[in-house]
C-alpha positions as CSV (number, residue, x, y, z in Angstrom):
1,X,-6.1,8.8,24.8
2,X,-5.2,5.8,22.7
3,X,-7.7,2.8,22.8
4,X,-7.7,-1.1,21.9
5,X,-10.9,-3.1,20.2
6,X,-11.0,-6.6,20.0
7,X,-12.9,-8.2,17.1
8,X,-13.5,-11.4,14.9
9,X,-14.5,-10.8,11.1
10,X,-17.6,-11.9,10.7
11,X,-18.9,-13.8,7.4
12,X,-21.2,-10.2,6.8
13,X,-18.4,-8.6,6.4
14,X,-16.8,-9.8,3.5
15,X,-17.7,-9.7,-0.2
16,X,-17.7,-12.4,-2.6
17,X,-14.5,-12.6,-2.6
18,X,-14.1,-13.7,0.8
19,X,-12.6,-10.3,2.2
20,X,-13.8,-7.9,4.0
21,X,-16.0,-5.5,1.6
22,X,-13.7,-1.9,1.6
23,X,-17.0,0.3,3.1
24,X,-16.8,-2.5,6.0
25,X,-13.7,-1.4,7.6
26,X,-14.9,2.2,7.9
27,X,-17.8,0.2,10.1
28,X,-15.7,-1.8,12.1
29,X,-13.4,1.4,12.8
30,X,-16.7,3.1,13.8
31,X,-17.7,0.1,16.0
32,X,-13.8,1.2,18.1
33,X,-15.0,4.5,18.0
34,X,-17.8,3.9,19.8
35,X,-16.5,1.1,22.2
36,X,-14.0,3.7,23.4
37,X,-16.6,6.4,23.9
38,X,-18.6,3.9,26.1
39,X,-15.5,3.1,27.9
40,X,-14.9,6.2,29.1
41,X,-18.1,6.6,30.4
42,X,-19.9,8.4,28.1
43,X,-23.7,7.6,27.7
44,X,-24.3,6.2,24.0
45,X,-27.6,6.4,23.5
46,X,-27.3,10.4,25.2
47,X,-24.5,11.3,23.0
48,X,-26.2,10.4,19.5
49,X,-29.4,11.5,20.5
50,X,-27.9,14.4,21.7
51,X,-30.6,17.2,19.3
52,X,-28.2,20.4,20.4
53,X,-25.0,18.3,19.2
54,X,-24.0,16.7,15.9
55,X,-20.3,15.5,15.4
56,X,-20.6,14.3,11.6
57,X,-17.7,12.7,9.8
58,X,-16.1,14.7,7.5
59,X,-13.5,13.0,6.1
60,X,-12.5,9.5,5.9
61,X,-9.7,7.4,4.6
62,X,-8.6,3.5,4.3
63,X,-5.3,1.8,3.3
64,X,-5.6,-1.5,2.8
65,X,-2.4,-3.3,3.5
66,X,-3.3,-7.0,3.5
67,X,-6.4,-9.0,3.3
68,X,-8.9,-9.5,6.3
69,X,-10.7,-13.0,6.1
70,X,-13.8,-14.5,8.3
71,X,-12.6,-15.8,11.3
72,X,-9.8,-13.5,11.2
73,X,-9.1,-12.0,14.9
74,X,-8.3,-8.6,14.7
75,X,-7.2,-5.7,16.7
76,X,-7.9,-1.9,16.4
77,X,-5.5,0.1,18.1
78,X,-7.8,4.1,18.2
79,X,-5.8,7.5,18.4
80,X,-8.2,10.5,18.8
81,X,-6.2,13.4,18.3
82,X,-7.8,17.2,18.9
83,X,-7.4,19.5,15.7
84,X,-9.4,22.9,17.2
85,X,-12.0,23.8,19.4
86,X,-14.6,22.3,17.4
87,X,-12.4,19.0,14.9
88,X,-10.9,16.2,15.6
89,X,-9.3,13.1,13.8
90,X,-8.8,9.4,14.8
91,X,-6.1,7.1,13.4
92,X,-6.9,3.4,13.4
93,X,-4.3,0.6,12.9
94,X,-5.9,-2.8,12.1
95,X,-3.8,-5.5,13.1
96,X,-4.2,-9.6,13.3
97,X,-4.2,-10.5,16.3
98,X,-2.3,-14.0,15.7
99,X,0.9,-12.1,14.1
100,X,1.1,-8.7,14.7
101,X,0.8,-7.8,11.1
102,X,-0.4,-4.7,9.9
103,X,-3.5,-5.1,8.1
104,X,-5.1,-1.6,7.4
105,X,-4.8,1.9,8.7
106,X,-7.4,4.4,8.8
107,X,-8.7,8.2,9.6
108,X,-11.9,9.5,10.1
109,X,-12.4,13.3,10.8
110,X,-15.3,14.9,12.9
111,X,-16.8,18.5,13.2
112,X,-19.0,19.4,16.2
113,X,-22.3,21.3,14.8
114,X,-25.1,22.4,16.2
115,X,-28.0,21.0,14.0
116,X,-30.3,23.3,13.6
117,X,-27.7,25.6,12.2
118,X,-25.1,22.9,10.5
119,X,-22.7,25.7,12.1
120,X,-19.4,24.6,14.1
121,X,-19.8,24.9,17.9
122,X,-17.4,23.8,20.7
123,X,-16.9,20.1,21.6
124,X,-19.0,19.0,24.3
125,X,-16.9,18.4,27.3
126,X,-17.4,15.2,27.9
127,X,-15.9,14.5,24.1
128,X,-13.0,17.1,25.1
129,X,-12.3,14.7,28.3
130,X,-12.2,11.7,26.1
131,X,-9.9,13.1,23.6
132,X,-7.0,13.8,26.4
């Protein structure tokens, strides 16, 4: 299931600099993430208050390919991909939504746990759906 997030950088999310801060873009990719989840149909508040199920991020990755400004339009194009029964990984692209031009890429990786024994445990189906 591939996904598309429409966004404007906002002024909070750049550094003195004027671009966006580097821990910033992991934030907007997570803002995709969970824009895509509630597309699908999946309860938010449910799925992160969810005390049986944790899916924590395990690893995470930016390249940054060109500055993002405030005001900049961008677009993040999401690509969930299933690793195993109980992992998974989604590739971002960031691109400006004027040109086309590629602006970041990202990855974040996610284990399903249960919490109250940080052990891996299968993915809920309703996160198994939204992977396909």
């Amino acid at each position: 299931m591939s996904f598309t997030y429409h966004r404007t950088i906002r002024f909070s999310d750049t550094d003195a600099a004027g671009v966006v801060y580097f821990a910033n873009v992991l934030s907007i990719c997570h803002e995709a993430y969970e824009a895509s989840l509630a597309a699908s149909g999946i309860n938010l508040q449910s799925f992160f208050t969810n005390s049986a199920v944790a899916i924590p991020i395990i690893h995470a990755s930016v390249d940054f390919l060109r500055p993002m400004l405030c005001g900049d339009s961008i677009i993040i194009l999401l690509t969930p991909q299933p690793l195993s029964e109980h992992q998974f990984e989604i590739a971002y692209q960031i691109i400006a939504a004027s040109s086309e031009q590629s602006l970041a890429k990202a990855m974040t990786r996610h284990v399903c746990i249960a919490p109250s024994t940080r052990k891996k445990i299968q993915l809920p189906d309703e996160l198994a759906q939204w992977l396909c």
